[in-house]
ChimeraX commands (.cxc) that place a marker at each C-alpha (Angstrom):
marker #1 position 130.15,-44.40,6.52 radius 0.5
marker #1 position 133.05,-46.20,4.45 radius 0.5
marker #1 position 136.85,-46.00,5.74 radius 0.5
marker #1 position 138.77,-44.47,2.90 radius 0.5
marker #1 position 141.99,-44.50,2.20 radius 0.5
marker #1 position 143.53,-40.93,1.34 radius 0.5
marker #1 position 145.76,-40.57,-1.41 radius 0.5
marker #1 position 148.48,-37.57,-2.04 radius 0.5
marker #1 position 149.21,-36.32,-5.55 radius 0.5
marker #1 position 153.12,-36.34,-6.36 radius 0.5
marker #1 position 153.08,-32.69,-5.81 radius 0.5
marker #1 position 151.59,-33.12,-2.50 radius 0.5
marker #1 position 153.80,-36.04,-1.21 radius 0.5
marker #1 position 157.42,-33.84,-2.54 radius 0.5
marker #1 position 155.72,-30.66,-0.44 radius 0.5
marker #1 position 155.57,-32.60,2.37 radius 0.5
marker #1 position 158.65,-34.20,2.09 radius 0.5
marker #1 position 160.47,-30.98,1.54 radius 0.5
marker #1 position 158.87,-29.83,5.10 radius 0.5
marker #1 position 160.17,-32.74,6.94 radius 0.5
marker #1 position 163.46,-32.64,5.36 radius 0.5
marker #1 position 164.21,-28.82,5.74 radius 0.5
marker #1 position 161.05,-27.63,7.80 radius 0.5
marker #1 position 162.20,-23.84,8.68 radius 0.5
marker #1 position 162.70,-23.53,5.09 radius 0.5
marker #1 position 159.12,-21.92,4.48 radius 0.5
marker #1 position 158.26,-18.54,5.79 radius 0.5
marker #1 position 157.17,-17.94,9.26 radius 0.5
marker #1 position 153.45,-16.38,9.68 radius 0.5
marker #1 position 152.02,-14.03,11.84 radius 0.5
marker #1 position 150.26,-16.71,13.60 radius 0.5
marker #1 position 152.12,-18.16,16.76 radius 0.5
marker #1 position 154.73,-20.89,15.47 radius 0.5
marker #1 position 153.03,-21.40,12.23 radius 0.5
marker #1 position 154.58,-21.67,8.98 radius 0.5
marker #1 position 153.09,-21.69,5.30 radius 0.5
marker #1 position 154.25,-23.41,2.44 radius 0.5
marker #1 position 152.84,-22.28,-0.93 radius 0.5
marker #1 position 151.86,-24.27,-3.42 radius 0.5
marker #1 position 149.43,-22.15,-6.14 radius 0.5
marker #1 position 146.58,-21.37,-4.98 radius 0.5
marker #1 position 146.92,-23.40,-1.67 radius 0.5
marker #1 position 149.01,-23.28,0.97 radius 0.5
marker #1 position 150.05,-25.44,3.67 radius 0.5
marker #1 position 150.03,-24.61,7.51 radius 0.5
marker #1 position 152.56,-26.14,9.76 radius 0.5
marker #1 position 154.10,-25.61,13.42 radius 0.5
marker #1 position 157.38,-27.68,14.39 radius 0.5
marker #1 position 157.76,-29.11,17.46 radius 0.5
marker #1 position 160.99,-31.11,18.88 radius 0.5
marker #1 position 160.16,-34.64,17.61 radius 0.5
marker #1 position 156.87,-33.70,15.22 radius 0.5
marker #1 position 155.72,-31.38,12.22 radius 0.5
marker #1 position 152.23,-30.61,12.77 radius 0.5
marker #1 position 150.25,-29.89,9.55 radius 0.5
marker #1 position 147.49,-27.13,10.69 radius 0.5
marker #1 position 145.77,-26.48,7.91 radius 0.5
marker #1 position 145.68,-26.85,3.83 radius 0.5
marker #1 position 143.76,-23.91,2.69 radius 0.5
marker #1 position 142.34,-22.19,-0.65 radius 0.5
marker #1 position 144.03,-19.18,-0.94 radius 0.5
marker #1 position 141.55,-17.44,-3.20 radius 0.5
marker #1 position 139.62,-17.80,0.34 radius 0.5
marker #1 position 138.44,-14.70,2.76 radius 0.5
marker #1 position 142.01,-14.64,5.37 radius 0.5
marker #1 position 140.06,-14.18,8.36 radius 0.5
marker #1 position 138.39,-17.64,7.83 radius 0.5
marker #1 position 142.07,-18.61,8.08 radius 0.5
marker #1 position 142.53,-17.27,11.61 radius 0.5
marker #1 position 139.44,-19.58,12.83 radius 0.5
marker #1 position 141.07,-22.40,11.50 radius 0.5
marker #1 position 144.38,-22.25,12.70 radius 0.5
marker #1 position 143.31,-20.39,16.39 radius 0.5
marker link #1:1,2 radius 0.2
marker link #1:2,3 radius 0.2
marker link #1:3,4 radius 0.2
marker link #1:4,5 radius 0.2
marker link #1:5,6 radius 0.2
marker link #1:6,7 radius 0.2
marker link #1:7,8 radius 0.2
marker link #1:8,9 radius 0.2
marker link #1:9,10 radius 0.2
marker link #1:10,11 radius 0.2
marker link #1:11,12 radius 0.2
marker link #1:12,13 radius 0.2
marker link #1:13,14 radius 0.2
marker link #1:14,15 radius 0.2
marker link #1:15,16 radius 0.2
marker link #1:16,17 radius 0.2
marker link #1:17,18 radius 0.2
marker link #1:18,19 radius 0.2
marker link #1:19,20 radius 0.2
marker link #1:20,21 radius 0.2
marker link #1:21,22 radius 0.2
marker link #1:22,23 radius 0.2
marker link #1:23,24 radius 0.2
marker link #1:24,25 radius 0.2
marker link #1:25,26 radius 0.2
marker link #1:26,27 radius 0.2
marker link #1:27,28 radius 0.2
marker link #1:28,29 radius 0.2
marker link #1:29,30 radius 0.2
marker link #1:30,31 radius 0.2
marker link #1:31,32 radius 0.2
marker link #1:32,33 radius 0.2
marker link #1:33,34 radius 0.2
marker link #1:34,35 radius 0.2
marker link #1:35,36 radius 0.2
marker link #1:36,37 radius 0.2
marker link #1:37,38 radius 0.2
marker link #1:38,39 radius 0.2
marker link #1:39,40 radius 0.2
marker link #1:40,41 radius 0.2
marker link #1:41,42 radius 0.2
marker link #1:42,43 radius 0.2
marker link #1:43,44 radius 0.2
marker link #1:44,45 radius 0.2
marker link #1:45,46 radius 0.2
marker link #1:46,47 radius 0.2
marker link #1:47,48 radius 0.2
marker link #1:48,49 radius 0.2
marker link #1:49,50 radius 0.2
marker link #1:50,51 radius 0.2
marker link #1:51,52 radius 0.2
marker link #1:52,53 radius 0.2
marker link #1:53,54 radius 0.2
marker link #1:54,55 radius 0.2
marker link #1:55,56 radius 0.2
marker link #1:56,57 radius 0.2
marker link #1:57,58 radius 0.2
marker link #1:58,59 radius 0.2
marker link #1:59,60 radius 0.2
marker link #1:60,61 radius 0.2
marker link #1:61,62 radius 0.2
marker link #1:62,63 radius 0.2
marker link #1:63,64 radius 0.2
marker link #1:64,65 radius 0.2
marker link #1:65,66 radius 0.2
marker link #1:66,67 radius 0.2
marker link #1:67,68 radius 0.2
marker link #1:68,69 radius 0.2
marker link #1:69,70 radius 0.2
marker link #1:70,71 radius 0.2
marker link #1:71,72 radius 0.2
marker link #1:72,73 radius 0.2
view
């Protein structure tokens, strides 16, 4: 299969900015060290570490939650 390169939309790339600049900004979940930032009808998943933001999951919300917990577990 072809490398590709992966692009991120302008409202993407601020999101993600936004996290590294002010990470605890974003409500905490009720999974262990995880955080979600909303964006419509998707949200991202993060945990912060000391020297790293670690992006869990981007999900649909519109999706069934409990496929969530498989993801993120």
């Amino acid at each position: 299969m072809a490398k590709r390169k992966i692009a991120w939309t302008n409202t993407a790339a601020k999101h993600l900015n936004i996290i590294a600049k002010n990470p605890e900004a974003f409500k905490e979940t009720d999974f262990h060290n995880v955080r979600e930032s909303a964006m419509g009808h998707f949200s991202i998943y993060y945990k912060i570490t000391c020297d790293q933001i670690i992006v869990v999951a981007f999900w649909d919300n519109r999706q069934d939650p409990k496929k969530l917990l498989k993801e993120i577990s």
